[in-house]
C-alpha positions as CSV (number, residue, x, y, z in Angstrom):
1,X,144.9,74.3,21.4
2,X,142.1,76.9,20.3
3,X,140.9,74.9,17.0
4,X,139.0,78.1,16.1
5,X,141.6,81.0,16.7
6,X,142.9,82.7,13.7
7,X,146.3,82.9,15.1
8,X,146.2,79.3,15.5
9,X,144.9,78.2,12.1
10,X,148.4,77.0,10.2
11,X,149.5,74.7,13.4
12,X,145.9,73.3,13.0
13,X,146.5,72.8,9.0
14,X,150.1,71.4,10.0
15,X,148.2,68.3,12.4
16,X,145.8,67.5,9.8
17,X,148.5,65.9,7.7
18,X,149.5,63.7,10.5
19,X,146.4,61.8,11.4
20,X,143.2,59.8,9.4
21,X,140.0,60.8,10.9
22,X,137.1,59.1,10.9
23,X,134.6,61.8,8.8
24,X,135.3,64.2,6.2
25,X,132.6,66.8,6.1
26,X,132.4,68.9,3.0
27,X,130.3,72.5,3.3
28,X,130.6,74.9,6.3
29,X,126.5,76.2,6.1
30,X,124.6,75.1,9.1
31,X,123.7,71.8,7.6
32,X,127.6,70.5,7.2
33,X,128.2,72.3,11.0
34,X,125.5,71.0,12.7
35,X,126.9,67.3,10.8
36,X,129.9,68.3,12.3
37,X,128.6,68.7,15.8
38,X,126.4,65.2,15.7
39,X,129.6,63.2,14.3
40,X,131.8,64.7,16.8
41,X,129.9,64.8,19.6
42,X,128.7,61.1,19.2
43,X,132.8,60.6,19.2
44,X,133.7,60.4,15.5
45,X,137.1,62.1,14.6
46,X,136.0,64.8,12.6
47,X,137.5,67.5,9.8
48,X,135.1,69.9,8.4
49,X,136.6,72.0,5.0
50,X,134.4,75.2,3.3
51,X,135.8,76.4,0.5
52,X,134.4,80.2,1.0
53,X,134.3,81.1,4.7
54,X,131.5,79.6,7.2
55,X,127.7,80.2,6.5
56,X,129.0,82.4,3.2
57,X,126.2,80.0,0.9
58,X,123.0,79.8,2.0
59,X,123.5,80.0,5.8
60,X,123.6,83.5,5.5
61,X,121.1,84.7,3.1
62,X,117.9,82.9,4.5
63,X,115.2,84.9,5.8
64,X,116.5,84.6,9.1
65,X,113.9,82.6,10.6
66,X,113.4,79.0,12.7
67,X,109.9,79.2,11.4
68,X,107.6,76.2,11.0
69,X,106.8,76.6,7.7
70,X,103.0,77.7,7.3
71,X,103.1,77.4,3.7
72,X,103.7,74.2,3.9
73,X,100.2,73.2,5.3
74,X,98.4,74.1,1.7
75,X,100.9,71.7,-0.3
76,X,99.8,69.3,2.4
77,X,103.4,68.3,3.4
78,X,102.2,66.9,7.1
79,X,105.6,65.3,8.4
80,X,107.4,68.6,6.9
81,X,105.3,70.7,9.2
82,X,105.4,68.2,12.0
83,X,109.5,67.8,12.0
84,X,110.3,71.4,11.8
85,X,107.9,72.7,14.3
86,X,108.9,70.9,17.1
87,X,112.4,71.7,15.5
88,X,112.0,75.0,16.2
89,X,111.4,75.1,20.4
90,X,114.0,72.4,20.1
91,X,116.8,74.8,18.7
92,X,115.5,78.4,20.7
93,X,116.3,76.0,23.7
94,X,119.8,75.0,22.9
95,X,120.3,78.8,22.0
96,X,117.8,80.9,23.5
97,X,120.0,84.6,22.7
98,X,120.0,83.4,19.4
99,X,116.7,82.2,18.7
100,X,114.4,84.5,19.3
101,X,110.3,84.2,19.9
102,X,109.0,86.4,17.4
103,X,105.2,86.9,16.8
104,X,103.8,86.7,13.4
105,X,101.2,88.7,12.3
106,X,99.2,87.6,8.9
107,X,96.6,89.8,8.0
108,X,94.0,88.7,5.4
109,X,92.4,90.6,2.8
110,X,90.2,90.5,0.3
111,X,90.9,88.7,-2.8
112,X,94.2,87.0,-0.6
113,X,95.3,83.4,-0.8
114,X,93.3,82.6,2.9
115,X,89.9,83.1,4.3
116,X,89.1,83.4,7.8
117,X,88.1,80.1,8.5
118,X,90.3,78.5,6.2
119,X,93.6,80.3,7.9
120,X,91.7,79.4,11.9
121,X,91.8,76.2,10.8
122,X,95.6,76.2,9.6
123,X,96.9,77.8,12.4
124,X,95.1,75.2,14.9
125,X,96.6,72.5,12.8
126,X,99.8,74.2,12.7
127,X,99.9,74.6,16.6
128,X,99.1,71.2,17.2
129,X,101.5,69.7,14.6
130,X,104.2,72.2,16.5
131,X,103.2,71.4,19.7
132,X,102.4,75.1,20.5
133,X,100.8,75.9,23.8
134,X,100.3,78.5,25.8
135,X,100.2,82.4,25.0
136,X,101.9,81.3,21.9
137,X,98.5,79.6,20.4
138,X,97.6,81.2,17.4
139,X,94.6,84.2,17.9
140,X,92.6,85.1,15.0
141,X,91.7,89.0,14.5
142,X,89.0,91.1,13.9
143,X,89.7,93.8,11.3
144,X,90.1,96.4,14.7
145,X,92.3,94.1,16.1
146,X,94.6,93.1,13.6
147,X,95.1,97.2,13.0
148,X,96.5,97.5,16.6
149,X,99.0,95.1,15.9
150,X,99.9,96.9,12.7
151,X,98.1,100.4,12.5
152,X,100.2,100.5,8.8
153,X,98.2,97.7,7.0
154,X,96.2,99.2,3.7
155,X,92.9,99.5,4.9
156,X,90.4,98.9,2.5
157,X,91.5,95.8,1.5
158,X,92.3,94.6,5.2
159,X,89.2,92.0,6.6
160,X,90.8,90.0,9.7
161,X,93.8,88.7,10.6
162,X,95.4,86.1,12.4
163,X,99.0,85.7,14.9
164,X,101.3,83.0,15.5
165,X,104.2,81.9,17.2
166,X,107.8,81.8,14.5
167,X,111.4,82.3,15.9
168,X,113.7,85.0,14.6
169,X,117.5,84.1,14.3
170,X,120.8,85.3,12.2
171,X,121.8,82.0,10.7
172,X,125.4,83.3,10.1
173,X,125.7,83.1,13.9
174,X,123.9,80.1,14.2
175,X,126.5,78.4,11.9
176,X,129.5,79.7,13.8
177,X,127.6,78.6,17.0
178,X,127.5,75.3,15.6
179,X,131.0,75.4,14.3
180,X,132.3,76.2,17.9
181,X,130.7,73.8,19.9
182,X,131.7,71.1,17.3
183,X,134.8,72.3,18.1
184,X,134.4,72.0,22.2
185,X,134.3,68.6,20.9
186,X,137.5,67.8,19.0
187,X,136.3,68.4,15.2
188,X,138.3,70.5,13.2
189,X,136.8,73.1,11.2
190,X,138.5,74.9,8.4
191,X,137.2,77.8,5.8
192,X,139.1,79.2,3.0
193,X,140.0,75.1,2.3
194,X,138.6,73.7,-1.4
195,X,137.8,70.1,-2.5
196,X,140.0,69.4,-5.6
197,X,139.5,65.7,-6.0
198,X,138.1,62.9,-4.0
199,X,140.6,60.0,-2.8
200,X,139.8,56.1,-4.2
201,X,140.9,52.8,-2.5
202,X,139.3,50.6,-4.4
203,X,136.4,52.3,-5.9
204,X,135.8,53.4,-2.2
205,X,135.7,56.8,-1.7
206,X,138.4,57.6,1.4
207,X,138.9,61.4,1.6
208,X,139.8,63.9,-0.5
209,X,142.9,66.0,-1.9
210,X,142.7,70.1,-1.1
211,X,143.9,73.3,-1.2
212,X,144.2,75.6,1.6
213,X,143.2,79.0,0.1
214,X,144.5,80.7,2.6
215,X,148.3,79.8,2.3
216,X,148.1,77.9,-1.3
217,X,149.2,74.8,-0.6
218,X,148.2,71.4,-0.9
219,X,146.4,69.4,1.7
220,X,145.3,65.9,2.1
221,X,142.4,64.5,4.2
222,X,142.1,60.8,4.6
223,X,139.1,59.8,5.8
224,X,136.6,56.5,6.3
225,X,133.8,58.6,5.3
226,X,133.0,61.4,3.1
227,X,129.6,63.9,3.5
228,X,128.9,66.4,1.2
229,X,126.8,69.7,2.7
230,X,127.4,71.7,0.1
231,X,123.9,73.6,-0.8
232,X,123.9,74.6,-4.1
233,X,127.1,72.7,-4.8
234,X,126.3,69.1,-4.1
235,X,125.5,68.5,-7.9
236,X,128.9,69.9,-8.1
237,X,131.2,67.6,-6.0
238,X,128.6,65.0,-7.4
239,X,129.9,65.6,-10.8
240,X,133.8,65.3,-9.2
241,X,132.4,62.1,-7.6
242,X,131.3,60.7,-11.8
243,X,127.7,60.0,-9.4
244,X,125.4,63.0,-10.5
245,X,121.9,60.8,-11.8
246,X,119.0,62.4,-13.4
247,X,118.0,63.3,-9.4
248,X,119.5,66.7,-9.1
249,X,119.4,69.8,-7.6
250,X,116.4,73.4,-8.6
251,X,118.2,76.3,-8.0
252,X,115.9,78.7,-6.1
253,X,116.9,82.7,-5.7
254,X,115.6,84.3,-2.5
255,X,116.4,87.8,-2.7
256,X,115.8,90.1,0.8
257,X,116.2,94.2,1.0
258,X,116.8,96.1,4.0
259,X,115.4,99.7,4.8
260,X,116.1,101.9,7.6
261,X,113.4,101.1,10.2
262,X,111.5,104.6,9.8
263,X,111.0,103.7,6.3
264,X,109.2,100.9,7.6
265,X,108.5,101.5,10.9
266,X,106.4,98.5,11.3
267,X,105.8,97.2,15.2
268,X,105.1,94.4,14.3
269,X,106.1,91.0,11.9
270,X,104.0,90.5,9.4
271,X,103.5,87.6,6.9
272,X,101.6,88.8,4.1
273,X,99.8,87.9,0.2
274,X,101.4,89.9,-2.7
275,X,99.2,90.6,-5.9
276,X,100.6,87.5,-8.0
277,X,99.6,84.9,-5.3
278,X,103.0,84.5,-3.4
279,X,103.7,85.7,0.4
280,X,106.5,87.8,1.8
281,X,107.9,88.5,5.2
282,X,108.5,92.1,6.6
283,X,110.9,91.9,9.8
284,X,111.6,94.8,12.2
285,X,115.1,94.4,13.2
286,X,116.8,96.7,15.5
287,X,117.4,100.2,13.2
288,X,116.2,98.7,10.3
289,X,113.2,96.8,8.6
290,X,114.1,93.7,6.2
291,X,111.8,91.9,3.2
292,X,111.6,89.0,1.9
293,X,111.6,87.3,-0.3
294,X,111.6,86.4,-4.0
295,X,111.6,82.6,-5.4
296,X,112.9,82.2,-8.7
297,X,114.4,79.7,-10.5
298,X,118.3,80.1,-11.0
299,X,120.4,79.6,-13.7
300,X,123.3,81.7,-13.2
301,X,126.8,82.0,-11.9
302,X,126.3,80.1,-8.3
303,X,129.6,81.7,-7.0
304,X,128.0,85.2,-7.6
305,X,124.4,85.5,-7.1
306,X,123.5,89.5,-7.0
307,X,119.8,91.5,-6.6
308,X,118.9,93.1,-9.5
309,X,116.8,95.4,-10.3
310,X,113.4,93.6,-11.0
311,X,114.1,91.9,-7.6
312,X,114.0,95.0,-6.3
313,X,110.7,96.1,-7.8
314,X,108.9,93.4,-6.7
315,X,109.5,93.7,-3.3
316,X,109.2,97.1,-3.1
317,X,106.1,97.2,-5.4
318,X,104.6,94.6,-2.6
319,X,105.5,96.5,0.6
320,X,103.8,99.5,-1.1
321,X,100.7,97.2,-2.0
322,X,100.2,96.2,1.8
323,X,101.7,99.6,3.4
324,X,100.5,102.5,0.8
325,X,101.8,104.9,3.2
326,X,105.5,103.9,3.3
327,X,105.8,105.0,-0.7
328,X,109.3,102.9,-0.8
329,X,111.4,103.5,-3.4
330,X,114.8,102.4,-4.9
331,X,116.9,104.7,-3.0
332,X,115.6,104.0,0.0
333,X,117.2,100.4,0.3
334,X,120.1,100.9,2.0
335,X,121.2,96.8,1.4
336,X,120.2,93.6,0.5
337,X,121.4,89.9,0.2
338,X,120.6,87.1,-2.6
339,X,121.0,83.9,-2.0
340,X,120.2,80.2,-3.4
341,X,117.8,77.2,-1.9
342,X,119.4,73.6,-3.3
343,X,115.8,72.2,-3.7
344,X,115.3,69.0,-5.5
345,X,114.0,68.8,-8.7
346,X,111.0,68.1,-9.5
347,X,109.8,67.8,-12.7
348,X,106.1,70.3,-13.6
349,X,106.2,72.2,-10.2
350,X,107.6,76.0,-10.1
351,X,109.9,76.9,-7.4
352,X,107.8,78.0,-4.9
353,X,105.7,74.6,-5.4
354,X,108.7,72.1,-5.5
355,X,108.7,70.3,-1.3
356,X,111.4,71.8,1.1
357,X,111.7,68.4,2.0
358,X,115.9,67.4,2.5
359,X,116.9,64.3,1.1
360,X,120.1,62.4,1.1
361,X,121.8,60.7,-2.0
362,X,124.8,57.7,-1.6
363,X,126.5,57.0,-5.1
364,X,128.4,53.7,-5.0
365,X,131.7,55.3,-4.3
366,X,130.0,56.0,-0.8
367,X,130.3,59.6,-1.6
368,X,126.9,61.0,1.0
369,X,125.6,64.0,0.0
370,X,122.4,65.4,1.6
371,X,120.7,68.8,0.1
372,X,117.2,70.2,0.1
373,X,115.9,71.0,3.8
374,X,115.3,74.0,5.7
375,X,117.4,76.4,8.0
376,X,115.0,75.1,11.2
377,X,115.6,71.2,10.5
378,X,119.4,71.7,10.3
379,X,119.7,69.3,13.0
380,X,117.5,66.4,12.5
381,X,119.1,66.6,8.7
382,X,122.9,65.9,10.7
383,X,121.2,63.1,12.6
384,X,119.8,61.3,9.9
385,X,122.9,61.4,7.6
386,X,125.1,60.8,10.8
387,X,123.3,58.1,11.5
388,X,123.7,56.2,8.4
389,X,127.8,57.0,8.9
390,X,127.3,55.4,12.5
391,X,126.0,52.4,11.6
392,X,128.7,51.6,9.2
393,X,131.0,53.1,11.5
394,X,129.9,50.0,14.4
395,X,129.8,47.1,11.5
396,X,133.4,47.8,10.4
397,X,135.2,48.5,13.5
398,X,132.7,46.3,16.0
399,X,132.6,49.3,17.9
400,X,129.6,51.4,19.5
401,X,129.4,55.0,19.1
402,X,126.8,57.0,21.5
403,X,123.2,58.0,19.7
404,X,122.4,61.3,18.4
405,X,122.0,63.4,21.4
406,X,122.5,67.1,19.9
407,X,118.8,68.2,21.3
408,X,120.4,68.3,24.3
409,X,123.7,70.5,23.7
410,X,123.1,74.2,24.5
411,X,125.1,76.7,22.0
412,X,127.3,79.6,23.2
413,X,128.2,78.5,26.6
414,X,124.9,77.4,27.9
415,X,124.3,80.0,30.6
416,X,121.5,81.6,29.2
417,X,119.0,79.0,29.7
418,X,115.6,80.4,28.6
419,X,114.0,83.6,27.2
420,X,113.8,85.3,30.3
421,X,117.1,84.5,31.0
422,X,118.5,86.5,28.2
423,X,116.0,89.4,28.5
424,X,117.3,89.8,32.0
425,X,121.1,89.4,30.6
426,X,120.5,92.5,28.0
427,X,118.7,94.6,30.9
428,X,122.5,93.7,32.6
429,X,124.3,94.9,29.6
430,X,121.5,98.0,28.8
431,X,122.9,99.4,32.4
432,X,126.3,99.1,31.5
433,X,126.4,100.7,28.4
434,X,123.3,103.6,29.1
435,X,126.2,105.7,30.5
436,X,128.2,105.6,26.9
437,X,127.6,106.8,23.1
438,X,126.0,103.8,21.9
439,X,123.1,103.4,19.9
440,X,119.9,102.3,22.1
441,X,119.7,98.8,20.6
442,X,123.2,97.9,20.8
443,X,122.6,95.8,23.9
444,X,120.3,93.8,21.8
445,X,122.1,93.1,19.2
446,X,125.0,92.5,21.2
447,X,123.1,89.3,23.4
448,X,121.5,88.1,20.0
449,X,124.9,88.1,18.6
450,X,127.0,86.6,20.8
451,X,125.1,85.5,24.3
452,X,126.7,86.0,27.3
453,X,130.0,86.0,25.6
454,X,129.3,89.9,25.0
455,X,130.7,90.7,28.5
456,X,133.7,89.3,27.0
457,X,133.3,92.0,24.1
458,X,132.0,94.6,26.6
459,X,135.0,94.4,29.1
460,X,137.6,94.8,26.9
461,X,136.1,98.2,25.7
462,X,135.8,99.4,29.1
463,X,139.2,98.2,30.1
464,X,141.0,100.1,27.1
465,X,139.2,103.9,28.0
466,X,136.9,104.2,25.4
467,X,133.3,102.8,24.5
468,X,131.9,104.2,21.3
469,X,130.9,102.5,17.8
470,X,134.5,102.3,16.5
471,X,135.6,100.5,20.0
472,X,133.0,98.5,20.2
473,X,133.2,97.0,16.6
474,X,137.3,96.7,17.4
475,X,136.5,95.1,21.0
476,X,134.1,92.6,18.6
477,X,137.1,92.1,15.9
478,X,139.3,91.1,18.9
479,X,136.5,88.5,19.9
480,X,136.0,87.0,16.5
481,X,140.0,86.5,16.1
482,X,140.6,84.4,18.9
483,X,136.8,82.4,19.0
484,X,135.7,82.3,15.6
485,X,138.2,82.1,13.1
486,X,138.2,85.3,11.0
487,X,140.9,85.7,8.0
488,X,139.5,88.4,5.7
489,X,137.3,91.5,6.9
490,X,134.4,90.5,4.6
491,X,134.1,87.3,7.0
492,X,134.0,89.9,9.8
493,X,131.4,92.3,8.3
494,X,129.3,90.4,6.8
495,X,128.9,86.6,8.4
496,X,130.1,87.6,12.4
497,X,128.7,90.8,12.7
498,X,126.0,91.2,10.0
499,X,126.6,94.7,9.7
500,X,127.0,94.6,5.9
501,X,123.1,93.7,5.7
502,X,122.0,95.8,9.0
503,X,124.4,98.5,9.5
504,X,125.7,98.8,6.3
505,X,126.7,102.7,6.9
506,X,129.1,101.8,10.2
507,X,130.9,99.4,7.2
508,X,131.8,102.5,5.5
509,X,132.7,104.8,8.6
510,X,135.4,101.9,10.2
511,X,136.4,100.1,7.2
512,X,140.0,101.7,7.0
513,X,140.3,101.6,10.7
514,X,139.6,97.7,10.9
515,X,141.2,97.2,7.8
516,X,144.3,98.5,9.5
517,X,143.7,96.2,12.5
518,X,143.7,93.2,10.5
519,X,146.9,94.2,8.9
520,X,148.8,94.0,12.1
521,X,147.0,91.3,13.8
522,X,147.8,89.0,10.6
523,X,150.9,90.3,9.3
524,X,149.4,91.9,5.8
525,X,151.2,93.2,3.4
526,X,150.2,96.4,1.5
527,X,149.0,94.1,-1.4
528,X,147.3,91.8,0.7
529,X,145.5,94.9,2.3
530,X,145.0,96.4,-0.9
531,X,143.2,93.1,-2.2
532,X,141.2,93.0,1.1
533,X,139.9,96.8,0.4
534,X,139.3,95.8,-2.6
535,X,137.2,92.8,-2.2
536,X,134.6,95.1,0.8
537,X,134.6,97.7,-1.6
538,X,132.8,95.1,-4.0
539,X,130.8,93.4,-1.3
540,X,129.3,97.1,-0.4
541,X,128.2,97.9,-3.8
542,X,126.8,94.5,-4.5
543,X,124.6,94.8,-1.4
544,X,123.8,98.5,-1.7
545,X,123.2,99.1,-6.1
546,X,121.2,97.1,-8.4
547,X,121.2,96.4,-12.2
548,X,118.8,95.3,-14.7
549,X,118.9,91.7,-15.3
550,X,121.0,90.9,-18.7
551,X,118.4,88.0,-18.8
């Protein structure tokens, strides 16, 4: 049976009932997928739940990047630096369509956070902690030079500059990647399914009693072990578990705006100081440039975290710093994401000083609940925490369960090996599609979305007569329903597609199309329609209009 159909989804509720597994896994982000995929694939019985749908935390409002972390060098966090550097050639090889080389420019200026020597020296340290080599060895600029890269940069401030080797990605897609090849392996993934209460034998903790959101009824998971990934919400479950200590989670907002590319038609990624001290990234990205981003501590509503206005400002007020001649303003942000990093506390330090380190906490219910991290070291965080499971797992039952072996697991289907691999794919598809009224980019975004499964996407198209924007985003739909587990049209636009954040304006020219789509395809009724409309309505103006803080 296709675990990850949507047609499918209430047979696979129905056989959850009916069988203990060996691992509960609570949070569908790309930390609690990427569990899911160690657990399974090491041959642990495995149920994943999300109470939202996948990557709909965190794993979707990151900046969108396997980077090494740079910043990490001046807090002196070594191992950090080390881990999720080699991390990151680790990950574009299991998904080379999705993980994309991307070189970083970082000017430096005068008055800026880095001098010349200071940021040679990083960057050597950086490669060899990353194990960089090559043409992707960092290359320090002359004033000249780093102006060819970026003719844009503000001038008389500009000295030098330096470029690096990062990885772009779409950790939405990363997730679901994840969530799919856990799936190739037996586990069971579920969204729309909430934690309600944990299940005791003992004082042991031994699964947990749900509710499927999705049809409203109850559901039990019985399980010998119990992981909470939940992000922002492991102090949460913590609480349900009565094992939340004075170690707790910092709530960090990272707010990100997107402009249409020749608003910011920048050739270039560039990594760069703002006036207060901080850096920001600005990211070309097919029709549109995105920034990013803010890091301020959160207080607020975790289940609705919005940009406001003074977000806004600041970045704007930044790119207009380090690009005079792009004159952003408010109106020109076409849409924009906030999101929260589950960093742990630490008392004296601001948010942007507090480690990214991840760290994992065991209460003595044997609740396991890991949080901190990065996007990049999503998979060393599933090995460690697996591990610990594992070796339990072997004492109990006296029996042996195969080591961590998930750098070796491609995502999608594995045929796109390397980088040149999928720029020859996309020169395939660029072809194919030249003839037809697509935009120019479309076979881009179509490989980086969904690898050599956009033939799949692309066929269908064809075979029905017409290949436009509306058919394409319908063939996509199609896709998404049978692979990837799509019950509401916000899962669609925003977490599968991205086109909430990128292509915000195709949203609103196909939404009552779609929306009639999914009516059929899952038996809506008008108020069940009505309530979907609704909700994408909401998710539009969120991303796209901004209010003063009531702070």
């Amino acid at each position: 049976m296709n675990l990850l159909a949507s047609s499918n989804r209430s047979k696979v509720v129905e056989s959850i009932s009916q069988n203990n597994v060996d691992l509960l896994v609570v949070g569908g982000g790309v930390t609690g997928a990427g569990i899911a995929l160690d657990a399974a694939s090491r041959g642990l019985k495995v149920i994943l739940v999300e109470k939202n749908d996948f990557a709909s935390g965190t794993s979707s409002k990151s900046t969108k990047l396997i980077h090494g972390g740079l910043r990490y060098l001046k807090q002196l966090e070594i191992n950090l630096v080390r881990e999720v550097g080699s991390e990151r050639a680790i990950v574009h090889r299991l998904a080379p369509h999705l993980v994309v080389p991307e070189k970083m420019l970082l000017p430096l200026i005068e008055g800026g956070t880095l001098g010349y020597y200071s940021t040679s020296f990083a960057l050597k340290v950086y490669d060899v902690l990353a194990g960089v080599g090559g043409e992707d060895k960092r290359r320090m600029l002359s004033k000249k030079e780093t102006l060819t890269f970026e003719p844009l940069l503000r001038q008389d401030i500009l000295k030098s500059g330096g470029i690096y080797a990062e990885y772009r990605t779409d950790d939405a897609r990363l997730t679901i990647e994840l969530i799919k090849k856990a799936a190739s392996f037996g586990a069971i993934s579920l969204n729309y399914v909430r934690v309600d209460n944990f299940i005791y034998d003992q004082g042991k903790i031994k699964g947990a009693n749900c509710t499927d959101l999705h049809s409203n009824n109850s559901l039990t998971i019985n399980a010998k072990y119990v992981i909470s990934a939940t992000g922002p919400w492991v102090d949460q479950l913590r609480k349900k578990d009565k094992s939340l200590t004075a170690k707790h989670l910092f709530l960090s907002k990272g707010v990100h705006l997107v402009v249409p590319y020749e608003k910011l038609p920048l050739k270039q990624s560039i990594y760069f100081d703002v006036p207060d001290g901080r850096m920001i990234f600005t990211i070309p990205r097919h029709r549109t440039t995105y920034i990013g981003t803010t890091d301020t501590p959160y207080k607020g509503d975790i289940n609705k975290v919005l940009t406001n206005r003074e977000d806004v400002n600041y970045l704007i007020q930044a790119v207009n710093n380090m690009f005079p001649s792009a004159q952003l303003k408010v109106e020109d942000v076409e849409s924009s994401w906030a999101g929260l990093r589950p960093l742990i506390f630490e008392e004296g330090k601001s948010a942007s000083e507090i480690s990214r380190k991840d760290e994992i906490f065991e209460s003595k219910s044997g609740l396991l609940s890991i949080a901190g991290g990065k996007l990049t070291g999503y998979r060393k965080m599933a090995e460690r925490i697996v591990d610990m499971v594992a070796d339990r797992y072997e004492d109990s039952l006296k029996k042996d369960l195969k080591d961590c072996y998930t750098e070796s697991i491609r995502l999608s289907d594995g045929s796109l090996k390397n980088a040149e691999d999928v720029i020859r794919y996309k020169k395939e598809l660029l072809e194919i599609l030249q003839p037809y009224n697509l935009e120019q980019y479309t076979s881009d975004y179509l490989v980086h979305n969904y690898g050599k499964q956009a033939t799949i996407i692309i066929d269908e198209m064809i075979k029905k007569g017409t290949v436009d924007e509306l058919a394409l985003i319908r063939a996509e739909m199609n896709y998404c329903m049978k692979h990837e587990l799509i019950l509401s049209i916000a899962d669609f636009f925003i977490r599968r597609t991205g086109r909430l954040y990128f292509d915000i304006n195709s949203v609103k020219r196909h939404k009552e199309t779609i929306l009639s789509d999914f009516q059929n395809l899952l038996n809506w009724d008008d108020e069940k329609r009505t309530f979907e409309a609704e909700q994408l309505d909401q998710a539009i103006f969120e991303a796209s209009n901004f209010e003063l803080s009531k702070v």
